[in-house]
C-alpha positions in Angstrom: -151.2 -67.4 -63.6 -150.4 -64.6 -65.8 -149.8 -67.4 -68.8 -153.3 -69.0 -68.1 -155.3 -65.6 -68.1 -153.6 -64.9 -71.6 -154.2 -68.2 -73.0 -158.3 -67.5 -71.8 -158.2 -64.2 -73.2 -157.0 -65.1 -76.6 -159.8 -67.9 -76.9 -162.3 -65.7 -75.9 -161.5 -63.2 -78.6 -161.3 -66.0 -81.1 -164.8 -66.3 -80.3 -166.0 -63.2 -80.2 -164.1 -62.5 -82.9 -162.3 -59.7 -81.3 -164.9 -57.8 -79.7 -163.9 -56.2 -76.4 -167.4 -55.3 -75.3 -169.5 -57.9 -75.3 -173.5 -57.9 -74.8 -174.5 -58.9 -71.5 -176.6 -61.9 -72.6 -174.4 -63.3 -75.0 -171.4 -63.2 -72.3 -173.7 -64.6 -69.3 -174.6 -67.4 -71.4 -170.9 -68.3 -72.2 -169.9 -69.1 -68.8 -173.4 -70.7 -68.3 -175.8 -68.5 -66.7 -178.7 -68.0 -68.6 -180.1 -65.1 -69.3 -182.8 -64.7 -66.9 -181.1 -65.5 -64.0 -178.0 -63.1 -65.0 -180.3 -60.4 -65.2 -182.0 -61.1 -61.7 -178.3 -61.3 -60.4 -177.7 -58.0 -62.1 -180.4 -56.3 -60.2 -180.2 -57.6 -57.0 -176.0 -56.8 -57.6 -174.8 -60.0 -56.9 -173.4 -60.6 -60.5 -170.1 -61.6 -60.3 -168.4 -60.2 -63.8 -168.2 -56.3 -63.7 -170.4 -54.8 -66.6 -170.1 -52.0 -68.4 -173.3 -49.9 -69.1 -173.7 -48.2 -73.0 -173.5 -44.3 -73.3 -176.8 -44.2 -73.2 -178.1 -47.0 -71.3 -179.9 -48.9 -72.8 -177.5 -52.0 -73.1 -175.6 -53.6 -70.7 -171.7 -55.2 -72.1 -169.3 -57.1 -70.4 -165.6 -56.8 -71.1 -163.7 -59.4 -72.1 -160.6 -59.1 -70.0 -163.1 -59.5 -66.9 -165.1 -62.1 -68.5 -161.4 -64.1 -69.1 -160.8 -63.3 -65.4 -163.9 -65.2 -64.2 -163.3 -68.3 -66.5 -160.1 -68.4 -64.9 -161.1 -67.7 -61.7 -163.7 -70.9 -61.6 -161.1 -73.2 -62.1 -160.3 -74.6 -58.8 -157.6 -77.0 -58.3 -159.1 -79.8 -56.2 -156.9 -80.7 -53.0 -159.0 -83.4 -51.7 -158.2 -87.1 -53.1 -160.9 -88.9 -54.7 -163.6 -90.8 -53.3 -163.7 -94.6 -53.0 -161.4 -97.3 -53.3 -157.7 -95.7 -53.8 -156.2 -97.3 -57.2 -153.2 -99.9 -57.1 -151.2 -97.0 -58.4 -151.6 -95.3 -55.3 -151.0 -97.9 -53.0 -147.7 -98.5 -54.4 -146.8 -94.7 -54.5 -147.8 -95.0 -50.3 -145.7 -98.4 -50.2 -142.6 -96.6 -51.3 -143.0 -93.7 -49.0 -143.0 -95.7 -46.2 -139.6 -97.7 -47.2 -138.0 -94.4 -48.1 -138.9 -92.9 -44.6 -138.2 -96.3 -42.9 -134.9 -96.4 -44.6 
């Protein structure tokens, strides 16, 4: 896991060339919220990246280890087998199981 949240976070700063704060609407928009809606989520506090006010408060950042966490953590590995007819590949694969537990 540790490999995969490195390999986000060093794509992310390629893109962002290196920044480590980035603005709220630029990083929202990355992961494919658009703006509006992020900022809606942001007041209701139901935005799921942590943000990171300015000193002053009058711009919201995100930081780019958390925004690499969330990329990650929308990948979801699916368990479920897909939908429809199941392939000749898989038939065979289901074949050989039953002669290996048969034998």
């Amino acid at each position: 896991m540790q490999a995969q949240i490195s390999s986000t976070l060093q794509i992310l700063l390629v893109r962002f060339n290196g920044q480590i704060l980035i603005p709220f609407a630029t990083a929202s928009a990355s992961v494919g919220i658009p703006e509006q809606t992020a900022r809606n989520l942001l007041c209701k506090k139901k935005f799921p990246i942590p943000t990171v006010p300015n000193t002053n408060g009058t711009r919201i950042f995100i930081h780019i280890s958390d925004l690499a966490e969330y990329v990650d953590s929308l990948r979801v590995e699916s368990s479920n087998p897909k939908r429809g007819r199941p392939s000749k590949a898989s038939k065979f694969q289901a074949i050989q199981r039953a002669k290996m537990e048969g034998v």
